[in-house]
C-alpha positions as CSV (number, residue, x, y, z in Angstrom):
1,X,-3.3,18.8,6.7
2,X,-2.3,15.0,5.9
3,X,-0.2,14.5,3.2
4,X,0.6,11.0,1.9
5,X,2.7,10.6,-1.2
6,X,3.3,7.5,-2.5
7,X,6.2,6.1,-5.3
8,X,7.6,3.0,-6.4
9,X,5.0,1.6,-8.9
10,X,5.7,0.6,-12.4
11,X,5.5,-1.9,-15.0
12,X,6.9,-5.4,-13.4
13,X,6.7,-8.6,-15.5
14,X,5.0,-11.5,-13.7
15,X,6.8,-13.1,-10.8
16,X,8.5,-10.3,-10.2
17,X,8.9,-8.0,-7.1
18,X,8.2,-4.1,-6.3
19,X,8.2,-2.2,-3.2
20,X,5.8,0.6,-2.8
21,X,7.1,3.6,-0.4
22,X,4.6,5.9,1.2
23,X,5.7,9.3,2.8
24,X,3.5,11.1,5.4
25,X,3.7,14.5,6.1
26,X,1.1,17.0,8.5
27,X,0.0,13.8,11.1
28,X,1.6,12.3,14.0
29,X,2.4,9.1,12.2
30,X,3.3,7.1,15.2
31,X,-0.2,6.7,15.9
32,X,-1.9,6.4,12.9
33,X,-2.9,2.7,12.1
34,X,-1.9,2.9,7.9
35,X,-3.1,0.7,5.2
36,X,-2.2,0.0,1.2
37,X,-6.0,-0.1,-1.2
38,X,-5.3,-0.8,-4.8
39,X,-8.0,-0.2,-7.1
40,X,-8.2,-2.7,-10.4
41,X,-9.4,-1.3,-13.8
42,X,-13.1,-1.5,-13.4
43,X,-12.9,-2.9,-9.6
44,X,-14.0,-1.3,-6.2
45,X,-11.0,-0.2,-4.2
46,X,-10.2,-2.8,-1.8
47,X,-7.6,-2.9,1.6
48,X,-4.8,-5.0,0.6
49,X,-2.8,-4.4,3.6
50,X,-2.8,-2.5,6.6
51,X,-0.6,-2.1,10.1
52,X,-1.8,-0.9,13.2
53,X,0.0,1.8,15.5
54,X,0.6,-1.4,17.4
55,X,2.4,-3.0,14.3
56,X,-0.2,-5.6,14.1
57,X,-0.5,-6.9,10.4
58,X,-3.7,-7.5,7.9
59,X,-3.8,-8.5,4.4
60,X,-6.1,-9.0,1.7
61,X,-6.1,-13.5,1.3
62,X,-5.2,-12.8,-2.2
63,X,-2.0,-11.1,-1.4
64,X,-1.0,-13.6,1.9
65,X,2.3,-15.1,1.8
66,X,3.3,-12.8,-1.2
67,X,3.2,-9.3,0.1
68,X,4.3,-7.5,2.6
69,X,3.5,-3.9,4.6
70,X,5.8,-2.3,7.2
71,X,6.2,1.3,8.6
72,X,9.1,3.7,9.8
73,X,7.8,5.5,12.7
74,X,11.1,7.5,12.7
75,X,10.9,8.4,9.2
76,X,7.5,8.6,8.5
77,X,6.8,6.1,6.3
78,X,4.7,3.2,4.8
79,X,6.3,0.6,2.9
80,X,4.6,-3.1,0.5
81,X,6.9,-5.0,-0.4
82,X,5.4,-7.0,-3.2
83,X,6.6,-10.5,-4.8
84,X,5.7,-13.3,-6.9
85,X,3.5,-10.2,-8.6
86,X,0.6,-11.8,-10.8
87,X,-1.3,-9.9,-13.6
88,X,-4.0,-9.7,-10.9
89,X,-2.6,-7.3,-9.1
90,X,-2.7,-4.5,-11.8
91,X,-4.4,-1.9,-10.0
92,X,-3.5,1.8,-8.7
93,X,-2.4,1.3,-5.1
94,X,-3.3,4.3,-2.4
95,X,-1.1,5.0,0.2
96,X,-4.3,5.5,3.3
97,X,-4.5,6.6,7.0
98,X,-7.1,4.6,8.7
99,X,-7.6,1.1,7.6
100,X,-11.5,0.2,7.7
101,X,-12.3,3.8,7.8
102,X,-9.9,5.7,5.8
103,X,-9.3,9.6,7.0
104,X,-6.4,10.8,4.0
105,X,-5.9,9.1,0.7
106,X,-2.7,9.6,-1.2
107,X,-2.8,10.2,-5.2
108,X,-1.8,6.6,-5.8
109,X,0.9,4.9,-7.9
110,X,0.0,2.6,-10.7
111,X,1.5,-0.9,-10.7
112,X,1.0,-2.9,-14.1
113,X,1.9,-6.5,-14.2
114,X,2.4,-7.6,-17.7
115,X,4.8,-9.8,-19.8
């Protein structure tokens, strides 16, 4: 069974930076393509980012240039690095295997952006 838990969230003032961490557990995470969805208050979730087994990159065109995802094959994990954070991107973020179809959700980590 997949297990994805995911930590790092919590209140950040605007502008400023967070990185999300995302530990799998029960999967053979090497070939697994991964992906970050955040859910806004009142929103559909939506993919903000997601990497490939391959390492290939997508993100979300509000989050280009700003954010970042990157994975640890050895260790297992799922990292977004998140800057120049905007009130926008309050939202519970969900740690996913599977990008456009999404096999194991984590329980998410809640990321408020607010002065």
């Amino acid at each position: 069974q997949v297990q994805l838990v995911e930590s790092g969230g919590g209140l950040v003032q605007p502008g400023g930076a967070l990185r999300l961490s995302c530990a799998a557990s029960g999967t053979i995470f090497g070939i697994m393509d991964m992906g970050w969805y955040r859910q806004a208050p009142g929103k559909q979730r939506e993919l903000v980012a997601g990497i490939t087994s391959g390492g290939s990159t997508t993100y979300a065109d509000s989050v280009k240039g700003r954010f970042t995802i990157s994975r640890d094959n050895a260790k297992n994990t799922l990292s977004l690095q998140m800057n120049s954070l905007k009130p926008e991107d309050t939202a519970v973020y969900y740690c996913t295997t599977g990008l456009a179809i999404v096999g194991s959700w984590g329980q998410g980590t809640q990321v408020p952006v607010s002065s």
